[in-house]
C-alpha positions as CSV (number, residue, x, y, z in Angstrom):
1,X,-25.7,16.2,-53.8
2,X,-26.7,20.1,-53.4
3,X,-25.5,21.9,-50.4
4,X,-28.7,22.4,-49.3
5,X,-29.0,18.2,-49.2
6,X,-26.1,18.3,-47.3
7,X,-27.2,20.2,-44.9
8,X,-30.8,19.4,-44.4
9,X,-31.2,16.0,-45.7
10,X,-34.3,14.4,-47.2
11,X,-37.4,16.6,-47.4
12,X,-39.6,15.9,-44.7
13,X,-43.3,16.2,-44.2
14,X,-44.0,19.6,-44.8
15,X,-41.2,20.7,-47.2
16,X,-40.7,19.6,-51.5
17,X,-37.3,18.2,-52.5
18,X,-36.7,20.8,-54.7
19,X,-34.8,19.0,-57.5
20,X,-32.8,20.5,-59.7
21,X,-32.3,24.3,-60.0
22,X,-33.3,25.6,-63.5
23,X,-34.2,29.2,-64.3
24,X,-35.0,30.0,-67.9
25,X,-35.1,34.2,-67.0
26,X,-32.8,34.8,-63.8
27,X,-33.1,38.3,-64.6
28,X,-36.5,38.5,-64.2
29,X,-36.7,36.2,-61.3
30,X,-33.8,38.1,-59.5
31,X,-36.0,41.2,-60.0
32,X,-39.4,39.6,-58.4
33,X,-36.9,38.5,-55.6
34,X,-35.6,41.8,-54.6
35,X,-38.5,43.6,-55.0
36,X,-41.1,41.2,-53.1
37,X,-38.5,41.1,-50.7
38,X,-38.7,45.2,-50.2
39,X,-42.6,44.9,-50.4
40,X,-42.8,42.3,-47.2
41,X,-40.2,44.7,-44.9
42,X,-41.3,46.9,-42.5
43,X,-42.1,50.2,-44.1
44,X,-40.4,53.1,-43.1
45,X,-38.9,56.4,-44.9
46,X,-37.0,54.6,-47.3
47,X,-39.0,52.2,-48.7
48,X,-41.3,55.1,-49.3
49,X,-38.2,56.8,-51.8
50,X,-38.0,53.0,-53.3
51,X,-41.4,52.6,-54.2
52,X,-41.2,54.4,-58.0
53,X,-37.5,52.8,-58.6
54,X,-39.4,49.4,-57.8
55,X,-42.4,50.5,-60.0
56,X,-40.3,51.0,-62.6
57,X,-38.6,48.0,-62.2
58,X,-41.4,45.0,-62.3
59,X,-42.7,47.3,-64.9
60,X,-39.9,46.5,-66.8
61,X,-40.4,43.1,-66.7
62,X,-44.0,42.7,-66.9
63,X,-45.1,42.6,-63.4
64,X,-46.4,46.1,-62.0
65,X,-49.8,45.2,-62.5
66,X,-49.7,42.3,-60.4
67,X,-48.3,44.9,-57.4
68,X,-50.3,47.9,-57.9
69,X,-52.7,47.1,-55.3
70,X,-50.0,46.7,-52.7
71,X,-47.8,49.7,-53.9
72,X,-50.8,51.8,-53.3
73,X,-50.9,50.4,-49.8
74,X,-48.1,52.2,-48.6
75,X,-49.1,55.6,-49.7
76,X,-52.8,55.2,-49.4
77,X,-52.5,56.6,-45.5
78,X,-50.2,58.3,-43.5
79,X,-46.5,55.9,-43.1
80,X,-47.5,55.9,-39.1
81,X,-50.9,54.0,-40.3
82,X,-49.4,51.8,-42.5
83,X,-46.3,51.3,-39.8
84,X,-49.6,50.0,-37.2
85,X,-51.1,48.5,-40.0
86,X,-48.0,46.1,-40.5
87,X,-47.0,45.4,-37.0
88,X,-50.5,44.0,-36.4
89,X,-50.7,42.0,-39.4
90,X,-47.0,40.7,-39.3
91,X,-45.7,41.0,-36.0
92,X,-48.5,40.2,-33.7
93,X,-50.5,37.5,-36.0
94,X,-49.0,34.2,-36.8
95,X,-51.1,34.2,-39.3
96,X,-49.1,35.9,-42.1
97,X,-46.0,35.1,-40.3
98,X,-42.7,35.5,-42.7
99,X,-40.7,33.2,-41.1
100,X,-40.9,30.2,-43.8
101,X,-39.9,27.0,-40.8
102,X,-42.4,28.4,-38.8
103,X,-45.2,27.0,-41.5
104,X,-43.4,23.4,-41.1
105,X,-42.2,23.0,-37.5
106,X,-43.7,25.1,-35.2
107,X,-41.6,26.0,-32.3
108,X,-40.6,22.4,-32.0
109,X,-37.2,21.2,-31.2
110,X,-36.8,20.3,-35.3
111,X,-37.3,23.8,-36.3
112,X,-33.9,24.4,-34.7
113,X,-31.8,22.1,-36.8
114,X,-33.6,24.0,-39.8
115,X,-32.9,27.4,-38.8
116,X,-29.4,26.1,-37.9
117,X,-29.3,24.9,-41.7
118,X,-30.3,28.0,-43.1
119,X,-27.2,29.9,-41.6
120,X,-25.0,27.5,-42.9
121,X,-26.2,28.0,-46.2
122,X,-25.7,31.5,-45.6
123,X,-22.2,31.7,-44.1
124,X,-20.8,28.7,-47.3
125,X,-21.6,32.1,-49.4
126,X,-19.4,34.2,-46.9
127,X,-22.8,36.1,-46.0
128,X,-23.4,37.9,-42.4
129,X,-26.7,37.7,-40.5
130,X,-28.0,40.3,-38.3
131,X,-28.3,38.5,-35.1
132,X,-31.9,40.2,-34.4
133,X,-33.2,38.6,-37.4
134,X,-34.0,34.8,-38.0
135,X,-32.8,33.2,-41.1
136,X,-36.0,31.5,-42.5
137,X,-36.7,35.5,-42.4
138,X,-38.7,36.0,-45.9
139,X,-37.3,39.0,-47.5
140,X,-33.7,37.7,-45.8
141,X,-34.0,34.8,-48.2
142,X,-35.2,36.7,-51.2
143,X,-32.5,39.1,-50.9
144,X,-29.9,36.1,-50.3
145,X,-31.5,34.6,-53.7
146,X,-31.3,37.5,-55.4
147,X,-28.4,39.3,-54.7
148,X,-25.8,36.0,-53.4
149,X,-26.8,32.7,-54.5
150,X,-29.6,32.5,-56.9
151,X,-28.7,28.5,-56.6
152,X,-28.8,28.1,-53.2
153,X,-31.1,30.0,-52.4
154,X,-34.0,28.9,-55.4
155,X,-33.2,25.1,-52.8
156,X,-33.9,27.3,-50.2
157,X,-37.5,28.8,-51.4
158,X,-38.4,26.0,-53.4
159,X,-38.0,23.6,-50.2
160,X,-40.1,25.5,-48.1
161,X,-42.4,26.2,-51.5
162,X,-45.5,25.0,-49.2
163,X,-44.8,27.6,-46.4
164,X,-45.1,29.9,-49.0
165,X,-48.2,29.1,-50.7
166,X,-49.6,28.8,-46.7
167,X,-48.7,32.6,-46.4
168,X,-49.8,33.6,-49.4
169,X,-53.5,32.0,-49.2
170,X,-53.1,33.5,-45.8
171,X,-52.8,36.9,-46.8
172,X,-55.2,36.6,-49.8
173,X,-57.9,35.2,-47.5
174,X,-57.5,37.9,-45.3
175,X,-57.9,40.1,-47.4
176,X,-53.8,42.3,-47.4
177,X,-52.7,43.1,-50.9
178,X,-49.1,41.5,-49.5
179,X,-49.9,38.0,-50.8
180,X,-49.2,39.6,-54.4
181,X,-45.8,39.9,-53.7
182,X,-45.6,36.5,-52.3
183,X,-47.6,35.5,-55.5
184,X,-44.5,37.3,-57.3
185,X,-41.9,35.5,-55.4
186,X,-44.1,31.1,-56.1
187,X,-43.9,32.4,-60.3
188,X,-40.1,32.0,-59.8
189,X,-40.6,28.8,-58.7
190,X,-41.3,25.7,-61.0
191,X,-45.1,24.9,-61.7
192,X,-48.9,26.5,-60.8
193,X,-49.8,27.7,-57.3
194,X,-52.4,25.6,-55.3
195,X,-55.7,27.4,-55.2
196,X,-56.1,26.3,-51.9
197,X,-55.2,25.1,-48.3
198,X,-55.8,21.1,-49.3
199,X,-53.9,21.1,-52.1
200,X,-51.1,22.7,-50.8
201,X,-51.5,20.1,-47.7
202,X,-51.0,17.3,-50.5
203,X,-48.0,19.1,-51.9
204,X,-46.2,19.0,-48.6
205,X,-47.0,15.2,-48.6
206,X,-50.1,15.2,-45.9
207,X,-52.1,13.3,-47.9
208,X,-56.1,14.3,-48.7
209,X,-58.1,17.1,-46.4
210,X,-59.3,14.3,-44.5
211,X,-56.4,14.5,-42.1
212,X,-57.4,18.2,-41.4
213,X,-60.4,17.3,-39.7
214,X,-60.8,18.4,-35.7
215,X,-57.8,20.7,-36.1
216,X,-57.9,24.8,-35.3
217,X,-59.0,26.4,-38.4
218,X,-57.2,29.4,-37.5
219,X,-53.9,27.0,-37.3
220,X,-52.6,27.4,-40.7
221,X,-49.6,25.7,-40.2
222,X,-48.2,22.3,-42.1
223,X,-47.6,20.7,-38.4
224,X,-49.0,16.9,-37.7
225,X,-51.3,16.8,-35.5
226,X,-49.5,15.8,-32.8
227,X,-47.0,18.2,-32.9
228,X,-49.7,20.6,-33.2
229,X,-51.4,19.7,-29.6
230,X,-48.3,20.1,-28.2
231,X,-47.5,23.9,-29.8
């Protein structure tokens, strides 16, 4: 039993048992990882510097092109722009939220136990959190997978693998270049992205669209619909 099992149990409506970890280019993947995890930060100074190192980088391993849009983002308008641009879009909208238990529990009392869980995944590796920060934080969990616990943390993302198509198809339908890096991060993971918001409600085990029906379009989230009435 994985860690991960230990700590979180079965996978539940909403999240994949993620099975057994198997990467056949770590490299690679750990590059995606740290890079997409840059790319879905809050833009500042720095990340500004970064941008040609991380060029170079997926470039290296086949991936720039997939990124070019969103590299371009950042510079395509002055950093206080983009700054507004991303607070809206990631802060104020739960639409492209980054927080992956969001997607699965809502602010219910269960999404407590799994933010719980993902510390203690966190601190087994001797790894600090910043205490302003959630740990189902996105680029927290691509920098933990990449840099700590490629193991651990592939359980991690490929658990919450539907949250992450839900934010990507998010982002894409809205039209922000961001869901390329998310795309970046779902090509580490095993198989072929869901094309849309049904199939990725089957892969978290919701059954067909059906069950979608009299729900808040605008409510992209994996909850029941109970659970939803009551967020």
């Amino acid at each position: 039993m994985s860690l991960l099992e230990k700590l979180l149990g079965r996978a539940g409506k909403g999240t994949l048992d993620p099975g057994a970890h198997h990467d056949p280019d770590p490299r690679r993947s750990a590059v995606l990882r740290q890079a997409a995890a840059v790319l879905l930060g809050y833009p500042d100074g720095q990340l500004l510097e970064r941008l040609p190192v991380l060029r170079a980088a997926l470039a290296e391993v086949g991936a720039a092109d997939g990124v070019a849009e969103l590299l371009d983002w950042f510079t395509a308008r002055p950093l206080e722009q983009v700054q507004a641009d991303y607070v809206q879009e990631f802060d104020l909208s739960r639409r492209h939220s980054l927080h992956l238990t969001y997607w699965t529990d809502g602010d219910t009392r269960r999404r407590g136990e799994a933010l719980a869980a993902f510390k203690q995944v966190y601190r087994a590796h001797g790894a600090e959190l910043d205490a302003a920060e959630l740990p189902d934080y996105l680029p927290l969990v691509l920098e933990f997978t990449a840099t700590v616990s490629p193991g651990d943390g592939w359980e991690l993302l490929q658990r919450y693998r539907p949250s992450l198509e839900l934010l990507r198809l998010s982002l894409r339908d809205d039209g922000l270049p961001h869901h390329r890096a998310v795309a970046l991060v779902c090509s580490t993971l095993p198989g072929v992205s869901p094309e849309d918001r049904e199939a990725v409600m089957r892969m978290a085990g919701y059954g067909p669209p059906t069950e979608s029906v009299g729900l808040d379009p605008y409510d992209p989230r994996l909850l029941p619909l109970t659970e939803r009435n009551q967020g």
